[in-house]
N, C-alpha and C positions, 0 to 999 in steps of 0.2 A: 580926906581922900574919898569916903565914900560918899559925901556929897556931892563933888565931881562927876563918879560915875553916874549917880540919879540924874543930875542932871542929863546926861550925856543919852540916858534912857530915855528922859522924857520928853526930849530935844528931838530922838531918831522918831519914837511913836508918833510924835506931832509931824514933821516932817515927812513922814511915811502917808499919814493921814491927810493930812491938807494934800500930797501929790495926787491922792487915788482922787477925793472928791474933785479937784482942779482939771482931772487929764479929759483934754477932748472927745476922746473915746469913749468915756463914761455913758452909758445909755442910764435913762430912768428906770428902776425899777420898777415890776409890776408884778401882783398880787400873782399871776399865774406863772414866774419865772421858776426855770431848773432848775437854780441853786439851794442845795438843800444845806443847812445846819441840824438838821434835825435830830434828837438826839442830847442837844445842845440848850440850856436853859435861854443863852441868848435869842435865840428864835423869838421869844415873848415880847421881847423887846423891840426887836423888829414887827411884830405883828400888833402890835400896841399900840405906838404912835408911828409907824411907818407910814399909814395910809388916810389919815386924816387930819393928822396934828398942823394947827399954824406953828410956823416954826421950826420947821423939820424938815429937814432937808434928805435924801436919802439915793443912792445909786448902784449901779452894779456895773462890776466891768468885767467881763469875761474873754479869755484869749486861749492860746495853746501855753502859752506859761501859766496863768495862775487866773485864780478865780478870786476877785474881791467881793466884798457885798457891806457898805459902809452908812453909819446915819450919825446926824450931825442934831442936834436937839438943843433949841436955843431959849433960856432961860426959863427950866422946868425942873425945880429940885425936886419934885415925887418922880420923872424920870428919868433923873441922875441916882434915886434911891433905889430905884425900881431896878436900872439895871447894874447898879454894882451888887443888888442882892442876887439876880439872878449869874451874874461873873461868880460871885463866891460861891456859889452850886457846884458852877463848872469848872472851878477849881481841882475839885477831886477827879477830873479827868486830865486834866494836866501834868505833862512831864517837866514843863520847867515854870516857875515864876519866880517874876519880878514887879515891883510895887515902889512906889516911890508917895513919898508923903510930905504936903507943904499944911506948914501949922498945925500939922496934927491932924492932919485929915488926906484920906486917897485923893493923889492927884490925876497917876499915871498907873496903870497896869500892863501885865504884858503877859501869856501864856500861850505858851507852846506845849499844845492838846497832844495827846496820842495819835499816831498813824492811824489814815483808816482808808483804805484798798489803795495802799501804796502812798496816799497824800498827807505830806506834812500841812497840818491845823495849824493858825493863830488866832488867838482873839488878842485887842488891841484896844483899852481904853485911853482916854485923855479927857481931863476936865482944865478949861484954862477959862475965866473971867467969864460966863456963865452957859459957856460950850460946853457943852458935852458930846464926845467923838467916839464911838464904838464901832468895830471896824472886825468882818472874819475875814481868814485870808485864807485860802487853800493851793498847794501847789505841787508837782511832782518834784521838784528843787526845793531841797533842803535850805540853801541860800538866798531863798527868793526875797526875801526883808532886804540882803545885803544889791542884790541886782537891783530891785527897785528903788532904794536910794543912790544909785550910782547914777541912774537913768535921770532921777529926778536933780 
């Protein structure tokens, strides 16, 4: 049974993730954009190999519902190490986690951060065959994971 739900976890993260990177709207992001994590250990990771890496993909989608900010990092185990150290930082500011593990190793993450001036936080990892998908989410809706899987 509780494999089921892992799965079910790491099925929605993935599918959460590939929609944001996929959706038309997605502008590129750039070194001067408002979206701030700041605060956040993930920010390193985005300023790491955000802006020069072969291999990395990276976007920002911003609306009146919710603010993405997603990078996609293709066959770089120093930065799939790099930022699952910097996730378990920010762990300790999270209200909820979830973790899902194939062969004994992080597959999928999931934490929902503290409020902060009204906005529900997520961070959002997924490693599948040598992707790595790290993904913040910010939104006035509490619901916004379950809206944007309905959308997608």
């Amino acid at each position: 049974m509780k494999t089921n739900i892992n799965i079910k976890i790491s099925l929605i993260i993935l599918l959460v993730c590939i929609g944001f990177m996929t959706q038309a709207q997605t502008d590129v992001w750039k070194r001067s954009d408002n979206v701030s994590v700041s605060g956040l250990e993930i920010e390193k990771v985005f300023n790491k190999y955000g802006f020069s890496e072969e291999g990395v993909d990276m976007a920002l989608t911003q609306n009146e519902k919710y603010i993405y900010r997603g990078i996609m990092i293709e066959n770089n185990p120093e930065a799939e190490k790099f930022a699952i150290s910097c996730i378990e930082k920010d762990k300790a500011k999270a209200k909820s986690v979830k973790e899902v593990f194939s062969g004994g190793k992080i597959s999928t993450i999931y934490l929902k951060l503290e409020e902060k001036d009204d906005l529900h936080r997520f961070i959002l990892f997924n490693k599948n065959k040598g992707m790595v998908t790290l993904v913040y989410i910010e939104s006035n809706n509490k619901d916004i994971l379950k809206i944007i899987l309905k959308k997608n």
